[in-house]
C-alpha positions as CSV (number, residue, x, y, z in Angstrom):
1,X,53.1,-5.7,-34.1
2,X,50.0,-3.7,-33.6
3,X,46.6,-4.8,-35.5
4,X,45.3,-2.2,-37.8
5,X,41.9,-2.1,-36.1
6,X,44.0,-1.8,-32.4
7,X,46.3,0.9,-34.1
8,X,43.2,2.8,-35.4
9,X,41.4,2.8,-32.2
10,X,44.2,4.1,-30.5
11,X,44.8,7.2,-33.0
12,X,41.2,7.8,-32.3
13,X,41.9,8.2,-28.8
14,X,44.6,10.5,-29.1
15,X,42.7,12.7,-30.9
16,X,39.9,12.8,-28.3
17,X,42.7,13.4,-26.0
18,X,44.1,16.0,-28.2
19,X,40.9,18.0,-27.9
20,X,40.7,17.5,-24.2
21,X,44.2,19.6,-24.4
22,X,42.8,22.0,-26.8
23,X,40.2,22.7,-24.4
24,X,42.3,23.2,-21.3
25,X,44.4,25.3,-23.1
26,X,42.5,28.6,-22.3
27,X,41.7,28.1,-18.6
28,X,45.8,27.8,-18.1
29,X,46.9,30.3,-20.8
30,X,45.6,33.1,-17.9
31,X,47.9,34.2,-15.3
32,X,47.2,32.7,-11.8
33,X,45.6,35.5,-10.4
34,X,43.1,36.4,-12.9
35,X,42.5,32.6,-13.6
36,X,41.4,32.5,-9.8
37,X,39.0,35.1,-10.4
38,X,37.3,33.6,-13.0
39,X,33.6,31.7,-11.9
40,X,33.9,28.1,-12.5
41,X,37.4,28.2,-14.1
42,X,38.8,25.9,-11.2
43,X,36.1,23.0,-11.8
44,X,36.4,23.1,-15.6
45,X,40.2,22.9,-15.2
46,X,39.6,19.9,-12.6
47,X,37.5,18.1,-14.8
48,X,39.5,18.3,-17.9
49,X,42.3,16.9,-15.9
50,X,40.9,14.3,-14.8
51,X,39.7,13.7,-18.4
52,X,43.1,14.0,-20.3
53,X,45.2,11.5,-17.3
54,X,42.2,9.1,-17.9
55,X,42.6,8.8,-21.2
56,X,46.1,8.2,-20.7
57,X,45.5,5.7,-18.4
58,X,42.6,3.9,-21.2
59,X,45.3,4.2,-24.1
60,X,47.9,2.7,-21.9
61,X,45.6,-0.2,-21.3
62,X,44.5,-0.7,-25.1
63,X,48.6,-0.6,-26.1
64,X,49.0,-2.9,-23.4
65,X,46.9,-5.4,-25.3
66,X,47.9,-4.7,-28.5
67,X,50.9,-6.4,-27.3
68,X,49.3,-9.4,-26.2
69,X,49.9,-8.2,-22.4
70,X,48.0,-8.2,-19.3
71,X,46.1,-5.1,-18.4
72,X,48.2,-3.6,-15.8
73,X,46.9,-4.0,-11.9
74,X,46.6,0.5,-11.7
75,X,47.2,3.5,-13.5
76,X,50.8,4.1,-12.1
77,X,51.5,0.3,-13.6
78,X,50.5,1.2,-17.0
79,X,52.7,4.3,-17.1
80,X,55.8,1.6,-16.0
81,X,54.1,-0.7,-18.9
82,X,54.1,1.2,-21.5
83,X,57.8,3.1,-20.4
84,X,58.9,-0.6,-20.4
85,X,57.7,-1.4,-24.1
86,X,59.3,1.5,-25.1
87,X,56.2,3.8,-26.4
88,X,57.1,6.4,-23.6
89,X,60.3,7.8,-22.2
90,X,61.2,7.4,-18.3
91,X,61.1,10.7,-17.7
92,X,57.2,11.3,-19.1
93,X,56.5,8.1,-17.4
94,X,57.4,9.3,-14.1
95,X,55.8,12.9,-14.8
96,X,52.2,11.0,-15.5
97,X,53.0,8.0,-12.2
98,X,54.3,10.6,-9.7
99,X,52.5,13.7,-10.3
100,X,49.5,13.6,-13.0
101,X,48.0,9.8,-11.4
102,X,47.8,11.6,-7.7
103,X,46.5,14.7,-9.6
104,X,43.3,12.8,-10.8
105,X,43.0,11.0,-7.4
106,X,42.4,13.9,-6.0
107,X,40.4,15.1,-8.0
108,X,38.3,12.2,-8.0
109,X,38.7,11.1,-4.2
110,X,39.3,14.6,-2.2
111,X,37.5,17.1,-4.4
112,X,36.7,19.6,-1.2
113,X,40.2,19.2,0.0
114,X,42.0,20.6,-3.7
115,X,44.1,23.3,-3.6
116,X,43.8,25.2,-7.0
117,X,46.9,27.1,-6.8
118,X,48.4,23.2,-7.3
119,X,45.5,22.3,-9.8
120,X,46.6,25.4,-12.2
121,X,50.1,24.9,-12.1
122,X,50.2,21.2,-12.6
123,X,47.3,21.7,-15.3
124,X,49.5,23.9,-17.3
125,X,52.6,21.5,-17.3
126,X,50.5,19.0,-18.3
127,X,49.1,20.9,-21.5
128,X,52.6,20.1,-22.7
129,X,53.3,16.7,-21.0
130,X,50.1,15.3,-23.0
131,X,51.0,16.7,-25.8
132,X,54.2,15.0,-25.5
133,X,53.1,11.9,-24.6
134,X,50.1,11.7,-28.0
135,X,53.1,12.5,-30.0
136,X,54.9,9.4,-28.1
137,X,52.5,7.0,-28.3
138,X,51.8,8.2,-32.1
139,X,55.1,7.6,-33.4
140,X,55.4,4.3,-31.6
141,X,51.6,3.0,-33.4
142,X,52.9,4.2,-36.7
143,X,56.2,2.3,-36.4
144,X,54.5,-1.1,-35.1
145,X,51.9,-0.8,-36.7
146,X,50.6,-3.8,-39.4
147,X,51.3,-3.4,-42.9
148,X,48.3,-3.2,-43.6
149,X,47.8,0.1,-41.8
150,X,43.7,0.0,-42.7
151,X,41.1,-0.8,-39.6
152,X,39.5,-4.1,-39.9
């Protein structure tokens, strides 16, 4: 079971990461070649990104305790963790592991190096793959979630 005061904390990260989403929504919504001619478009979509996999990665990590588990050793662990405990499916755990983790490395490691043709189109699949993956981890809180269902 999940603690009310664990459960609320994690709805209150989704919804920061549901307005992450909301805000990347524009910058991919434009077709690739007018998005490239847009000033600053590219480091906006970079950023928010990196924003949305990290709060992945941080909601992973609080779930992960909410079940009396360790943190998991890196981000592509808690994507296995949390696909293990059943709050995502294998497929969006491989998605966010394989493609959305190495995503935000880049960003965060090679930033001169990124290739925004890559950064759109991944950025645009993950609009979708974050949305899938709130409404995951949503459903699971709300069905282990205490009776209570109040924050303590």
């Amino acid at each position: 079971m999940i603690d009310a005061r664990m459960a609320y904390l994690v709805q209150q990260k989704l919804a920061n990461q549901a307005e992450y989403i909301a805000e990347l929504k524009p910058y991919v919504a434009l077709e690739y070649a007018d998005y490239r001619q847009q000033t600053g478009f590219n480091r906006v979509t970079e950023r928010l990104v990196q924003v949305i996999v990290e709060s992945a990665i941080d909601i992973n990590e609080k779930m992960m305790g909410a079940m009396n588990e360790p943190p998991p050793a890196t981000a592509r662990e808690s994507f296995e963790a949390v696909c293990r405990f059943g709050v995502i499916d294998d497929g969006l755990s491989e998605l966010f592991r394989k493609t959305y983790v190495g995503l935000r490395n880049h960003i965060v490691h090679d930033y001169e190096k990124l290739d925004d043709h890559v950064v759109y189109f991944n950025a645009r699949r993950l609009v979708d793959d974050a949305t899938r993956y709130i409404a995951a981890v949503r459903r699971f809180v709300e069905q282990n979630q205490d009776a209570t269902g109040e924050p303590k």
